[in-house]
TIRONU-493159 format. One line per 4 residues: number of its first residue (from 1); their letters; for each residue y, x, z of C-alpha. Coordinates in steps of 0.2 Angstrom, whole numbers, always signed. Each point is the difference from the previous one (the first is absolute). Layout:
BEGIN
NUM) A) Y,X,Z  ...
//
This chain:
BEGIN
1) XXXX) +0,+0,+0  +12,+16,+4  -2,+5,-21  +8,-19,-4
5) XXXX) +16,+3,+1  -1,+17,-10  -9,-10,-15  +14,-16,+2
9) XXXX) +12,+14,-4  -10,+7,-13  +1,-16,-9  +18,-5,+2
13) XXXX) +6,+18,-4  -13,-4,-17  +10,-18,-1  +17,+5,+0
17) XXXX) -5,+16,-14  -7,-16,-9  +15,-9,+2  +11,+14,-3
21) XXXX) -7,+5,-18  +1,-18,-5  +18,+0,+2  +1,+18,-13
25) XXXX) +4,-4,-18  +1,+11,-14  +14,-1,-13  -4,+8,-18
29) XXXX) +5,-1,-17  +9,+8,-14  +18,+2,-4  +6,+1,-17
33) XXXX) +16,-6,-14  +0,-12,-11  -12,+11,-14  -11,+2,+12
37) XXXX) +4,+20,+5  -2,+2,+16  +15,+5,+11  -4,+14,+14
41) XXXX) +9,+0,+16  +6,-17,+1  +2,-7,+17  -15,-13,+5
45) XXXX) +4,-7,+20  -1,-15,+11  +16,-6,+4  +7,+1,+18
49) XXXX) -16,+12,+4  -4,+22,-2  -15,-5,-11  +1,+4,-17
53) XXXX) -4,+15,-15  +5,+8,-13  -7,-2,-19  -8,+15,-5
57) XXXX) +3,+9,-18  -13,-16,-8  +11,-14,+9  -12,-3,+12
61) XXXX) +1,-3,+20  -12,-5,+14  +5,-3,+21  -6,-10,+11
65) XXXX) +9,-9,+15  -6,-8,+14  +16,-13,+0  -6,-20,+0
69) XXXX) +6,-15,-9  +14,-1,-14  +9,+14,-5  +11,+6,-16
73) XXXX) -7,+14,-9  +13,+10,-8  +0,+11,-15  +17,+11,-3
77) XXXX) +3,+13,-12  +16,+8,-8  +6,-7,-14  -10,-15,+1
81) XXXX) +0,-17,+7  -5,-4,+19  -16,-9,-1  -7,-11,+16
85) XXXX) -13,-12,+3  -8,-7,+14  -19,+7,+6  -9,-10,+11
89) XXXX) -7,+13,+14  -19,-7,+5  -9,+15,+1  -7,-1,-19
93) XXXX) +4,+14,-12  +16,-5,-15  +1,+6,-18  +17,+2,-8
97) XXXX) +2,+4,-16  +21,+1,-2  +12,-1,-14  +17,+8,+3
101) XXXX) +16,-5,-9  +11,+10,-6  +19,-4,+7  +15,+0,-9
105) XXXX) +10,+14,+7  -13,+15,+0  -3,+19,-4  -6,-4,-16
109) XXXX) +0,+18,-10  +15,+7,+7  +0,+15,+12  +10,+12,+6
113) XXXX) +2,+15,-11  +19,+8,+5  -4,+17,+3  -20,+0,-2
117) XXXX) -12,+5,-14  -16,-7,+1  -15,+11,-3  -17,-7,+4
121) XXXX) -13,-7,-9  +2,-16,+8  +14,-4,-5  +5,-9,-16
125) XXXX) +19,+8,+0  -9,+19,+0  +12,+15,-5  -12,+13,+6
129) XXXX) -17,+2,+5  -12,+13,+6  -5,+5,-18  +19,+0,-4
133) XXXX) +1,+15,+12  -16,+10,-3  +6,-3,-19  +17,+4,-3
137) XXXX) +3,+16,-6  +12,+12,+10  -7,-7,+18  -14,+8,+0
141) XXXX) -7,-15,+9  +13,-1,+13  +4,-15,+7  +18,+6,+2
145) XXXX) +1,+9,-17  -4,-18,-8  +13,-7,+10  +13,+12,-8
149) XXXX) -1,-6,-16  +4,-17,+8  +20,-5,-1  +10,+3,+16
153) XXXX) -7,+19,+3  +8,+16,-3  -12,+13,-8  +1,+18,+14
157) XXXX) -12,+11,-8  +1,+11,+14  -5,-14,+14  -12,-10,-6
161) XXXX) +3,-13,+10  +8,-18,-3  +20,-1,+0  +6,-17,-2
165) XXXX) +18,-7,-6  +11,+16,+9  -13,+1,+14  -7,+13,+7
169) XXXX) -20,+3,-2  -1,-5,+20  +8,-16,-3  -17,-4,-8
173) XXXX) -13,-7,+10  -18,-3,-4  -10,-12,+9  -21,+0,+0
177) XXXX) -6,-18,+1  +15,-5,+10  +1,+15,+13  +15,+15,-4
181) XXXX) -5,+15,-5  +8,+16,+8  -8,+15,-13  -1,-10,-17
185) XXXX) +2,+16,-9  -11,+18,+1  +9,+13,+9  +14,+10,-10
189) XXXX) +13,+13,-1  +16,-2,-7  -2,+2,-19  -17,-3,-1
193) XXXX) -4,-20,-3  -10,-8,+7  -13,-13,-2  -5,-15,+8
197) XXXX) -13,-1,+14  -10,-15,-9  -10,+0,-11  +3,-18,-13
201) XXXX) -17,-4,+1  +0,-4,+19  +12,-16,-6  -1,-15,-10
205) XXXX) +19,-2,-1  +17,+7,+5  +16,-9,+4  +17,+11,-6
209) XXXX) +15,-8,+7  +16,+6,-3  +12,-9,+9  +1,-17,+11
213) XXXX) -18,+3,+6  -9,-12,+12  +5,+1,+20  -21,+6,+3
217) XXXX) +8,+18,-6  +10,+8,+9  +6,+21,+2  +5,-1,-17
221) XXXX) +17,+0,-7  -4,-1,-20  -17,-2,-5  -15,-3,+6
225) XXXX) -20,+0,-7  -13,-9,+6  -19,+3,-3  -12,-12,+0
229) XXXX) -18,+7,+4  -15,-8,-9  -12,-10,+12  -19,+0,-2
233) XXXX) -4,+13,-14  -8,-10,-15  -14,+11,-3  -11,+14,+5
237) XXXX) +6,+16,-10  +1,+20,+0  +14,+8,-8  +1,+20,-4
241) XXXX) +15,+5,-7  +2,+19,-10  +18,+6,+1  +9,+16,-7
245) XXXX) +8,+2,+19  -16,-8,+10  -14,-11,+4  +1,-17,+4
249) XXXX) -17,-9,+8  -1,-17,+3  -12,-17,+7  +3,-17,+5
253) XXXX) -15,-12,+8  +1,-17,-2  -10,-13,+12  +0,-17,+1
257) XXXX) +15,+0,+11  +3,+18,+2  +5,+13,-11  +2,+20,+6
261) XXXX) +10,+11,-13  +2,+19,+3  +10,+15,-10  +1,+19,+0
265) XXXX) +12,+6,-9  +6,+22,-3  +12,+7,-9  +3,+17,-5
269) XXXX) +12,+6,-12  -2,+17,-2  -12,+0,-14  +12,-10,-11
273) XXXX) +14,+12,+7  -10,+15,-6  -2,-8,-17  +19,-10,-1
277) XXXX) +14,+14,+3  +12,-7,+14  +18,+6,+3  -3,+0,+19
281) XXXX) -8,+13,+9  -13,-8,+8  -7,+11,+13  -15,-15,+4
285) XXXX) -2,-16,-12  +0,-17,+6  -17,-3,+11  -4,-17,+7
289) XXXX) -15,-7,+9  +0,-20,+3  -11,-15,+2  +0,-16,+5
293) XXXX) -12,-13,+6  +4,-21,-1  -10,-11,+9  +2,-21,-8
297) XXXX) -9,-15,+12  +0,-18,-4  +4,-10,+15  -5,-20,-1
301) XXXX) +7,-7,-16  +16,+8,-4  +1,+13,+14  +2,+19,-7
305) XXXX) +0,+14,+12  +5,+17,-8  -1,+18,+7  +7,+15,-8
309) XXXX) +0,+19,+5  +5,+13,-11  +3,+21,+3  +6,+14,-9
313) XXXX) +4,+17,+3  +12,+10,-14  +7,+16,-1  +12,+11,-14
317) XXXX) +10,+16,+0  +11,+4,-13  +16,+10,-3  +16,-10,-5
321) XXXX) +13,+6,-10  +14,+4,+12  +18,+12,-2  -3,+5,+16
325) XXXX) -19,+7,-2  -1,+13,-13  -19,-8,-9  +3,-15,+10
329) XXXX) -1,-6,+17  -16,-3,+6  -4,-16,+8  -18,-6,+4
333) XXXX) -6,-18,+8  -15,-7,+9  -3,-18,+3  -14,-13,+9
337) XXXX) +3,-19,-1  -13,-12,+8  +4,-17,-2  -10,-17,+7
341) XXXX) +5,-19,-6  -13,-15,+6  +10,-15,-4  -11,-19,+2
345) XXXX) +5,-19,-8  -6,-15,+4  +6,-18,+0  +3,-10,+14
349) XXXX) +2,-17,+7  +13,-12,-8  +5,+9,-16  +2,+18,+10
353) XXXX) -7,+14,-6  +1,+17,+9  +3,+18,-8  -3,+15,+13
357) XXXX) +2,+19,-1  +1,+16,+8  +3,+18,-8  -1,+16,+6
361) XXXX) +8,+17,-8  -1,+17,+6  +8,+12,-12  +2,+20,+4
365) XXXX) +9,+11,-13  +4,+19,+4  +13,+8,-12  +4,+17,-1
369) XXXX) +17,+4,-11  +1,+21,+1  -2,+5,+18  +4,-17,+7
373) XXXX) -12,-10,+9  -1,-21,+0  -12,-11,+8  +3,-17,-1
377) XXXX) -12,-14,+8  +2,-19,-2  -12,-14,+8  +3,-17,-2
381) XXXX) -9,-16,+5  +6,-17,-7  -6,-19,+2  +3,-14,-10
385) XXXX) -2,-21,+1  +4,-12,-12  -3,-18,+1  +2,-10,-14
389) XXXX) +1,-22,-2  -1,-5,-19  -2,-16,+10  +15,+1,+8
393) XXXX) +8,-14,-9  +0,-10,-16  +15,+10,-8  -3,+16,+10
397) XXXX) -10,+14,+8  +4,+10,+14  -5,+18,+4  +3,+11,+17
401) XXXX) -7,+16,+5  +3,+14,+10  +0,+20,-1  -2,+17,+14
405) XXXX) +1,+16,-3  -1,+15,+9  +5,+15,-5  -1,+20,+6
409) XXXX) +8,+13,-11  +0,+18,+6  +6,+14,-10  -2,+21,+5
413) XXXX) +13,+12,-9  +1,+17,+1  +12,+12,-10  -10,+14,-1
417) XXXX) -16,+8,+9  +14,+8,+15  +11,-17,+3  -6,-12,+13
421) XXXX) -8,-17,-5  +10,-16,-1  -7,-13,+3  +7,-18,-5
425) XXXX) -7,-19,-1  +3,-18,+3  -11,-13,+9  +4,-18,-9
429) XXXX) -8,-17,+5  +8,-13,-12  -4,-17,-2  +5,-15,-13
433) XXXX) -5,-18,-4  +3,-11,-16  +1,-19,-4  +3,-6,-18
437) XXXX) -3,-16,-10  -2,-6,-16  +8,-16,-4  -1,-11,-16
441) XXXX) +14,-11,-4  -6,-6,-14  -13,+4,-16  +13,+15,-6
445) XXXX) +8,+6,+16  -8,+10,+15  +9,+11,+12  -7,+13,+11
449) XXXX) +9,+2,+18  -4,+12,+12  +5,+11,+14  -6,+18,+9
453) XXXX) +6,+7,+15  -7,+19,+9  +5,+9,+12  -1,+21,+0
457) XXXX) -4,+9,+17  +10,+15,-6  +13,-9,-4  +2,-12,+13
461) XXXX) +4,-15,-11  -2,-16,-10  +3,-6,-17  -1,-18,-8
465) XXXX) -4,-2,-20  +3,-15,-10  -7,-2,-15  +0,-15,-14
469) XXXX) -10,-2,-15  +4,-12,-13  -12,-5,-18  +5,-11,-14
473) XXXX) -11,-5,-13  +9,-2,-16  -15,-5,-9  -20,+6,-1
477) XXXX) -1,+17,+4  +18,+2,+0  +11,+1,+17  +15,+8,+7
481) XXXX) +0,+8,+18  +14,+6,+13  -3,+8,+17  +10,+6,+14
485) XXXX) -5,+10,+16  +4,+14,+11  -10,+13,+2  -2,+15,+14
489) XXXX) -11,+14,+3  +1,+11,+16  +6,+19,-7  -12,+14,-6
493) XXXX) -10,+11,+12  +11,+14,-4  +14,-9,+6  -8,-9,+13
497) XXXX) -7,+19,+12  +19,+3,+0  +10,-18,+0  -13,-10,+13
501) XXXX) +15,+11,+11  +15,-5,-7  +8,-18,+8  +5,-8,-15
505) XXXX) -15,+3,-13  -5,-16,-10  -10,-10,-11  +1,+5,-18
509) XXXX) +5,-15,-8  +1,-9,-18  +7,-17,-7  -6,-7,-15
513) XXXX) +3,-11,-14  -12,-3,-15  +3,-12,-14  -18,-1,-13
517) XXXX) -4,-7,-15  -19,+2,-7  -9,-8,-11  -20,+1,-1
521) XXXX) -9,-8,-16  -14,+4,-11  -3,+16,+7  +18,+6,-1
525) XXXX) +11,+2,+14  +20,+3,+1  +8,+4,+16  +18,+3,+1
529) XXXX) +9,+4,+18  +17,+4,+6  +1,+5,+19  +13,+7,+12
533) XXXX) -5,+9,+15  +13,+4,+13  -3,+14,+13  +5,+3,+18
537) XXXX) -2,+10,+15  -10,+15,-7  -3,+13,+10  +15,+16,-1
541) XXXX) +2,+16,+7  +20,+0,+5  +13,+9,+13  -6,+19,-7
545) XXXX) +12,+6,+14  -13,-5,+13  -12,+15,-6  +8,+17,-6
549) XXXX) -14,+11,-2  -14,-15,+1  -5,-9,-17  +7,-18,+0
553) XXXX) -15,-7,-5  -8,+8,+21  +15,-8,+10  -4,-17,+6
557) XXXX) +17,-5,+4  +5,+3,-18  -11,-15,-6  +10,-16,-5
561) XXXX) -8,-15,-8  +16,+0,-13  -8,+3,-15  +2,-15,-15
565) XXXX) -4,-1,-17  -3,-15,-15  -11,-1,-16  +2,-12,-12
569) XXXX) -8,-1,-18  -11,-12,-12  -19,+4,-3  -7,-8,-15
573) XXXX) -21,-1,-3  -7,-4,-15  -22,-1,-3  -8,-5,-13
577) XXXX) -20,-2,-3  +2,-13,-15  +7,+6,-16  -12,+13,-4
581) XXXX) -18,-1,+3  -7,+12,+10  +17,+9,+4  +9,-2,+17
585) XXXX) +17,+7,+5  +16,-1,+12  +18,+4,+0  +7,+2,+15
589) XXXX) +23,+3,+1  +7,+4,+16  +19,+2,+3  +6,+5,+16
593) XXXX) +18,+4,+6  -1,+7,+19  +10,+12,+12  -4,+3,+18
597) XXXX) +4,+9,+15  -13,+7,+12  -5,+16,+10  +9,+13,-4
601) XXXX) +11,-9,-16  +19,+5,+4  +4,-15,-14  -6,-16,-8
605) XXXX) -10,+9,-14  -15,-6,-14  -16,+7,+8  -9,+15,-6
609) XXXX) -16,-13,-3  +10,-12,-10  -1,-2,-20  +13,-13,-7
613) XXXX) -12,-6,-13  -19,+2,+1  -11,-5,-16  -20,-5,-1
617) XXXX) -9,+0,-16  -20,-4,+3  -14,-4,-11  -19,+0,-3
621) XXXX) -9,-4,-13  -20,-6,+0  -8,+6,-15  -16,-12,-1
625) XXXX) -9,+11,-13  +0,+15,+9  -1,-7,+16  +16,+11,+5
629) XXXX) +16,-5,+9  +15,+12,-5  +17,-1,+11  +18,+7,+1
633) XXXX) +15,+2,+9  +16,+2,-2  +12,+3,+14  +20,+3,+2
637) XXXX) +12,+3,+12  +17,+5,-2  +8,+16,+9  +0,-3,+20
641) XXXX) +14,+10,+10  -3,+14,+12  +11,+13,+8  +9,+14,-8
645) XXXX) +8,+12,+15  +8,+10,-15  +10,-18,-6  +11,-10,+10
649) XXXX) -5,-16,+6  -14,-6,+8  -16,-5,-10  +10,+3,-16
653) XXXX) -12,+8,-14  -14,-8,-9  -17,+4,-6  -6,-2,-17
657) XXXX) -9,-17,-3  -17,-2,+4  -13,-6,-14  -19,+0,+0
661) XXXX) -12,-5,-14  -20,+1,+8  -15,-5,-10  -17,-6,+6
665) XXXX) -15,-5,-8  -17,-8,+6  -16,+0,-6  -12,-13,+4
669) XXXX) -20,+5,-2  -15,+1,+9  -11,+13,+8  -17,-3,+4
673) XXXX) +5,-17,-1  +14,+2,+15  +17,-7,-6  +10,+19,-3
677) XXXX) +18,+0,-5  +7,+18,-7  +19,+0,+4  +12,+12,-6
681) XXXX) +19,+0,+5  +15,+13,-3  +16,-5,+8  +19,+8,-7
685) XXXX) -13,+3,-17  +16,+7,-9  +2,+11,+13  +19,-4,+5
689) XXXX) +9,+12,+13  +4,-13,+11  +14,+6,+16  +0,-11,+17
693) XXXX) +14,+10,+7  +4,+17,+5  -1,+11,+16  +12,+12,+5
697) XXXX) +4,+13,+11  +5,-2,+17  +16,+17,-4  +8,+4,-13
701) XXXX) +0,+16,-11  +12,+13,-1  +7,-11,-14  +2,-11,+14
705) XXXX) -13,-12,-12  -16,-11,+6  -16,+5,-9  -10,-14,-3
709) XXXX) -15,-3,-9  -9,-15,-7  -10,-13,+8  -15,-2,-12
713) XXXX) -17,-6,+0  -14,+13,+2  -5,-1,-18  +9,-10,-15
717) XXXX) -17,-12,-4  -15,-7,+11  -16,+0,-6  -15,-11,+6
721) XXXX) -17,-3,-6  -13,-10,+9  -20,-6,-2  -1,-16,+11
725) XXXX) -18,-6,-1  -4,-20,+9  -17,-1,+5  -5,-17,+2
729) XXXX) -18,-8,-2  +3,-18,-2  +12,+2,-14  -1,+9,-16
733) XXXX) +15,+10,-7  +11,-10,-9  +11,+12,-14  +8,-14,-9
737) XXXX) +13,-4,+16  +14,+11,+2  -2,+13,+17  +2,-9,+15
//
């Protein structure tokens, strides 16, 4: 009789668990338009309740709530009608099969364009792609050096890197799958160009904006890239690539729901240098060691968690041309970058959908100009969340998110082998967050409003940036945009070991205003642009009374956030992939009108990086019969200013123009039935002596003259040949398709 009660308990505990799954009903069903596409991410809920879904990529959804009786199932989704009817709760399970309705005002086929160039696969508006980049002749399959033959940017042969509208190359930031990246480009010296850190195969699309970019970016004052990472690879695949400065091995797994890709990748150009004569002394060629592993996992549905980690190791040493070094002045660097990016999406409850990240960078570089000794370290973490409502509302959206970054920057210098070691750096903590929305007002006109706001440890401050966006369709394909926004960026590190001690240092900051036309129709695209951007508080070196016998650029009091500057011009892009079968080409025109003063200008002055007028001529051509692809080049960009100590004035002489013709050509064929491609590329095939500027002695001579000499490349043409081999099992080589 004592185990009664426990079996009474038993039973009821068994009751009410009946009772309690009686009440549970499942909802189901599709989501799609009115031609029967289905329409991912729409919002699926019960009305006054948290039980809902979101419609995968195939429209469907599926949740089950444990509410009872009548309740309003509502279906949301921007740029369509609200849709609700009532759903008897009783336990059984409920098939929907909805139809949504467009509404009047909507997105339609207008987006926002001020500013941006498109370049993804996915996209129906593309300007470049991944094959545009390994393609183009000149770029050597540099993301950036295809971005130079895009209007907007100023060829500096010497850099390598991306100058945009008057703006310095660190007024460029890249981002990788939404996170910023701190070392975009290999390590360098000055004179010696460098490449960037990414390989293009690693994305499926960039984003180049120039100007009145969205409030997710920040830290960038005139341009910024953004680099979209593939997700799960689409095929299991081995790649071995033969170049004339390296090797290149490669494999990618894919599973069900998995994929693993890894790279190895050394170069090493003193073969080529013993069989291409160079100008430059080089007392060790270019070496680098790198590889790189990315990890892809499916989660649920639509769920993607990515992680990326990447190393390389480089080193040079080489004797530049200098007066003040009879054979040149030695200079040699060595570099190690490690970098890790997981970053994970997922959709969420009632129309949400969550984008996460975190990035790590360490980057050490040791330089060693003559007898001087410099040791810079920089390691930065950063963290990133974005959570976006397509949902929001019939006529808009709504997107927030918020960024942290810490930062430690430590630099060693010594003078000589008997001077002490100074040792300078900066600890910075900085933190930002965004909200922006895109509003319809009707089929033809969307806007785009947003705001960012950070704050700077070092600095000690705030800032606030407004931005708008507008898009008018004019007709299909055809719209005109305008955008407005401010824009800030805390200063460079060199700045910043020096300046975190002056009182009054600032943000960076630019305004801009964009006005864009562009038309995209049967695969031709024109783009026409006028901007203005409007500088303010960059960072100076003033009051040289306050250091007599100490370099300006040493004395922290002498920093002054002062500095201001304007650019202003018309970029106009023209692409055409229609008139001539088989033949694809560009022309890209920038004009750019820009003065500035910063560090150590005593004046307003054009920059020694600015061409007025920068010209883009590119083509390729598929020859189907002998399954070869031929490209060419064409660059130009008139004389830029530097300064002559032997003239008056400040940055008052000018360089000889800049012009570039490079050819490639590829060859499509098969070995041992592996997809192989024979590429062959000469960039500056004329052999033009091309001049970025000159360098010239710290004293004059007895004449009372400066020497100078001239800033040159290290040879007049680059040549490249390569043997990239694909070995893949499951599908044959196809030599009729121009190279991927």
């Amino acid at each position: 009789m004592k185990r009664l009660p426990f079996f009474v308990l038993l039973l009821l505990l068994a009751a009410l668990g009946r009772a309690r799954a009686q009440t549970a009903t499942t909802l189901g069903g599709t989501v799609r338009d009115a031609q029967g596409q289905p329409l991912p991410g729409a919002n699926v809920f019960l009305k006054t309740t948290f039980d809902g879904a979101t419609a995968d990529s195939l429209g469907r959804f599926s949740f089950s709530t444990r509410q009872t009786g009548t309740l309003p199932l509502v279906i949301t989704l921007m740029g369509y009608e609200v849709q609700e009817q009532p759903v008897v709760l009783d336990g059984a399970a409920k098939r929907f099969v909805v139809v949504l309705k467009p509404v009047r005002n909507q997105l339609g086929d207008v987006t926002i364009t001020a500013g941006a160039f498109e370049a993804s696969d996915e996209k129906r508006s593309t300007v470049l792609t991944t094959r545009d980049v390994q393609t183009t002749a000149g770029a050597l399959a540099d993301i950036n050096g295809a971005l130079n033959t895009l209007p907007g940017t100023s060829r500096v042969g010497e850099e390598g890197k991306l100058f945009v509208r008057g703006g310095a190359a660190g007024e460029t930031k890249q981002y990788l799958d939404g996170l910023p990246l701190q070392s975009p480009y290999n390590a360098s010296v000055a004179g010696v160009p460098a490449r960037g850190r990414f390989s293009p195969n690693l994305f499926k699309g960039t984003v180049f904006s120039t100007g009145g970019y969205s409030a997710e970016f920040g830290q960038a004052l005139s341009a910024v890239v953004g680099l979209k990472s593939y997700d799960l690879a689409d095929e299991t695949q081995t790649g071995v690539s033969l170049l004339s400065v390296g090797l290149s091995l490669s494999h990618q797994q894919r599973f069900e729901r998995s994929s693993v890709a890894a790279t190895l990748d050394y170069t090493n150009l003193q073969p080529y240098y013993g069989m291409v004569p160079q100008e430059w002394g080089w007392l060790k060629a270019p070496q680098a060691l790198g590889g790189s592993v990315a990890l892809r996992q499916r989660t649920g549905e639509m769920g993607m968690l990515k992680v990326y980690g990447a190393f390389t190791r480089s080193e040079f040493a080489l004797r530049q041309p200098d007066p003040d070094f009879v054979g040149g002045r030695p200079i040699g660097l060595e570099n190690q970058n490690q970098y890790l990016n997981a970053t994970f999406r997922s959709p969420l409850r009632r129309g949400w959908s969550l984008q996460t990240g975190v990035a790590g960078t360490r980057d050490e570089q040791t330089v060693r100009p003559d007898v001087q000794y410099l040791h810079d370290l920089e390691q930065s973490v950063v963290g990133r969340v974005v959570l976006t409502n397509d949902s929001a509302g019939t006529y808009f959206n709504l997107k927030l998110g918020a960024e942290s970054l810490g930062q430690r920057y430590q630099q060693q210098y010594q003078a000589s082998a008997e001077a002490p070691l100074q040792r300078l750096g900066f600890d910075e903590a900085r933190v930002a967050a965004f909200a922006e929305s895109d509003i319809a007002f009707s089929n033809n006109f969307v806007a785009r409003a947003g705001a960012r706001t950070e704050y700077s440890k070092v600095l000690g401050r705030w800032n606030a940036a407004p931005r708008l966006a507008l898009a008018y369709q004019l007709s299909e394909g055809e719209q005109l945009s305008g955008a407005w926004g401010y824009f800030y960026q805390t200063p460079a590190n060199d700045l910043m070991r020096i300046g975190q001690y002056a009182d009054n240092l600032r943000f960076e900051r630019a305004v801009h205003y964009l006005l864009t036309y562009q038309r995209i129709k049967n695969n031709r695209t024109l783009r026409t642009e006028a901007y203005y951007k409007d500088y303010a508080h960059l960072t100076r070196y003033e009051g040289a009374a306050l250091a007599t016998n100490v370099p300006l650029p040493f004395v922290p009091a002498a920093y002054q956030s002062t500095g201001r500057g304007y650019a202003r011009g018309v970029d106009v892009f023209w692409r055409d992939r229609k008139t001539v079968r088989g033949l694809d080409y560009w022309v890209s025109y920038g004009l750019v009108d820009t003065r500035r003063q910063q560090r150590a200008d005593p004046q307003m002055a054009v920059p020694t990086f600015a061409s007025r007028h920068n010209l883009s001529v590119v083509g390729k051509y598929w020859i189907n019969k002998l399954h070869t692809q031929v490209g060419a080049t064409f660059s130009y960009a008139s004389p830029r200013a530097y300064y002559n100590p032997n003239l008056p004035g400040y940055n008052q002489a000018r360089t000889p123009s800049y012009q570039d013709v490079s050819v490639n050509l590829s060859y499509v064929t098969s070995l041992w039935k592996n997809l192989t491609i024979v590429h062959l590329s000469c960039s500056n095939v004329l052999g033009r002596d091309n001049v970025f500027g000159y360098r010239y002695a710290n004293t004059p001579d007895a004449t009372g003259t400066y020497q100078g000499v001239a800033v040159t490349p290290s040879a007049p043409r680059m040549f490249f040949a390569g043997l990239l081999i694909s070995i893949n099992k499951k599908r044959p080589a196809d030599t009729n398709a121009a190279p991927e």
